[in-house]
C-alpha positions in Angstrom: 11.8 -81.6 114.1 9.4 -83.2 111.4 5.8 -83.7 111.7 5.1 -87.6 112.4 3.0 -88.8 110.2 2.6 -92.3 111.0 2.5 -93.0 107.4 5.3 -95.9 106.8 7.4 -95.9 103.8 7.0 -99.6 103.6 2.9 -99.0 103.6 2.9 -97.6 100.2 5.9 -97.8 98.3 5.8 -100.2 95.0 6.9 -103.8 95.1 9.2 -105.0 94.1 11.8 -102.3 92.6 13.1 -103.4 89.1 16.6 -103.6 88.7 19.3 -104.7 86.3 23.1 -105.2 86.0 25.7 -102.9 85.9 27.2 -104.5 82.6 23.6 -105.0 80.9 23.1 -102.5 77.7 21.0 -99.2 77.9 18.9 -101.1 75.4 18.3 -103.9 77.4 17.1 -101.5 80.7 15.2 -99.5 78.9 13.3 -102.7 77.5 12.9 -104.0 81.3 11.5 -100.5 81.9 8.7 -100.5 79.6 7.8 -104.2 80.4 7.8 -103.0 83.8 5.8 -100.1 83.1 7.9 -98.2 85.5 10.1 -94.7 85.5 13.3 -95.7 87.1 15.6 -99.5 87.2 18.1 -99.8 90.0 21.8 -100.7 88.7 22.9 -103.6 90.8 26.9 -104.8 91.1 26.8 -108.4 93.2 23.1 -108.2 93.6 24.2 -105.0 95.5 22.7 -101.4 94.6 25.2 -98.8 92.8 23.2 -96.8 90.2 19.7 -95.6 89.5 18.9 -95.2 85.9 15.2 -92.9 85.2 13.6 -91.9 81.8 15.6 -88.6 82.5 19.0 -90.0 82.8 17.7 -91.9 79.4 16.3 -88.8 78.0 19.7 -86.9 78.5 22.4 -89.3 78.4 21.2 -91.3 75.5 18.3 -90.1 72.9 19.7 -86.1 73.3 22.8 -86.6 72.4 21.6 -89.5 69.7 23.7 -92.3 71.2 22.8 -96.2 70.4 21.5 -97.7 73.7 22.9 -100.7 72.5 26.9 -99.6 72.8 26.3 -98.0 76.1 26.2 -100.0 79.4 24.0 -99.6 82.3 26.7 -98.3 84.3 27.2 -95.3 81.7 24.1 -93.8 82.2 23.0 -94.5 85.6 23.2 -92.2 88.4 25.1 -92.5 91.7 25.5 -92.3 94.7 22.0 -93.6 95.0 20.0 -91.9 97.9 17.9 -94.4 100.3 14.5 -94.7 102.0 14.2 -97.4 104.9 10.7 -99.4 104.8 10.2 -97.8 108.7 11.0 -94.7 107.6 7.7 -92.0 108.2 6.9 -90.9 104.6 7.9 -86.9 105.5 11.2 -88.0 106.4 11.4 -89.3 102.4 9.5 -86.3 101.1 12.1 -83.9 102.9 15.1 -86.3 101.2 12.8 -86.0 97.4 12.7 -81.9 98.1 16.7 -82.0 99.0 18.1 -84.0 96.8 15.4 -83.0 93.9 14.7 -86.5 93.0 11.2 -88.3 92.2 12.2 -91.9 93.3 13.9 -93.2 96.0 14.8 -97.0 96.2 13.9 -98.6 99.6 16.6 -100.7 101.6 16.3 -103.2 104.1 19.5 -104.8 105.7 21.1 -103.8 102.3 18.9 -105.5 99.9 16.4 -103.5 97.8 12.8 -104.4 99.0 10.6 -101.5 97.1 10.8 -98.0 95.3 8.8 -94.9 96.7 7.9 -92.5 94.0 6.1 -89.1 94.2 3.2 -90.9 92.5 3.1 -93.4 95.4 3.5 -90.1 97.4 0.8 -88.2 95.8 -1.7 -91.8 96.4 -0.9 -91.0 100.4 -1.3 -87.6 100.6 -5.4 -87.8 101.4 -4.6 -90.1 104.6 -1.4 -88.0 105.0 -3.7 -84.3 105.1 -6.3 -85.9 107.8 -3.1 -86.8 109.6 -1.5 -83.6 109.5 -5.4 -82.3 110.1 -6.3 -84.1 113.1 -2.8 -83.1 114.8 -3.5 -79.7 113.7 -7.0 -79.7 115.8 -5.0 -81.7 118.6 -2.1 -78.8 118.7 -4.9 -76.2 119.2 -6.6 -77.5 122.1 -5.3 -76.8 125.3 -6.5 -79.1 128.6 -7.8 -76.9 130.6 -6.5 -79.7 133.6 -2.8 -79.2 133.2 -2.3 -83.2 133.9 -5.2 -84.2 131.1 -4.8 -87.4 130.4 -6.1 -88.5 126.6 -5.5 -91.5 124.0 -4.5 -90.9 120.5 -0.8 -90.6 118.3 2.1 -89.0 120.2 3.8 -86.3 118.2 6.6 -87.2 119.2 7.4 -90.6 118.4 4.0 -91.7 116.1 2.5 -94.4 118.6 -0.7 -94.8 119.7 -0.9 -93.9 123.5 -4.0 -94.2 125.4 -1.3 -91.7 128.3 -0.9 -88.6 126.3 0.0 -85.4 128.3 0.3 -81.8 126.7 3.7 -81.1 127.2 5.5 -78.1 125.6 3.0 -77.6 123.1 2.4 -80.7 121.4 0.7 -84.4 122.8 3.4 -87.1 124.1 3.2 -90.5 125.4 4.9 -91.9 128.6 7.9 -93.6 127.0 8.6 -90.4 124.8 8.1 -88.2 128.2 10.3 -90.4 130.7 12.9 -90.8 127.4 
């Protein structure tokens, strides 16, 4: 199971995500990226996400090989299936899907439209809060009550919530609903 971190997605990815249409020219998304100042665009078919194209799909697909980003479509150069982030979604959860699928940028989706991008810069800006997280559990982990019904208030690792009921229960702290559930 993953370390809660109680960090949400939706707290610190970028607003809104750029994106672009399927049949739009390589030109014209590359254009939108550098107005945008961004790394990545998301190909949309019916306002509905299908592709991702980032400056190393670009790099590869179209000034490599010396192709003009004028003849070739979006949908040429993106690449699919696009992996997803949800805006509830505890920021580890995304890091483990950035380390598995070896990608920097992850589009985030809410009831199927595209409200935000998390990128390991966004990441890298948490990682501070994310460390005195992971800290402060750390410390929590390595005390043991020395009442074996201690009762204490502070994040369940079990579910992320603040609990003013947490019990030390097989080695880590949990809240009421997460030790009845």
């Amino acid at each position: 199971m993953s370390m809660v971190t109680g960090i949400l997605v939706k707290n610190i990815m970028t607003k809104p995500a750029i994106q672009i249409n399927y049949d739009k020219s390589v030109q014209e998304a590359a254009k939108v990226m550098v107005k945008h100042r961004v790394g990545s665009i998301v190909v949309v078919k019916d306002n509905n996400p299908i592709g991702i194209i980032t400056e190393t799909d670009l790099n590869k697909k179209v000034v490599a090989p010396a192709i003009d980003p004028k003849k070739l479509k979006t949908k040429d150069v993106m690449s699919s299936p696009i992996v997803f982030s949800s805006p509830d979604e505890d920021i580890i959860v995304t890091v483990e899907k950035m380390k598995k699928y070896k990608i920097k940028r992850i589009p985030v989706v809410q009831r199927g439209k595209i409200v935000g991008m998390i990128t390991n810069t966004d990441i890298a800006r948490a990682s501070p809060d994310m460390l005195d997280i992971l800290n402060f559990r750390l410390k929590m982990r390595s005390f043991k009550p020395s009442v074996e019904e201690s009762v204490t208030s502070g994040i369940c690792e079990v579910c992320g919530e603040h609990s003013v009921d947490l019990r030390f229960v097989d080695d880590q702290w949990v809240c009421e609903n997460c030790r009845e559930g």
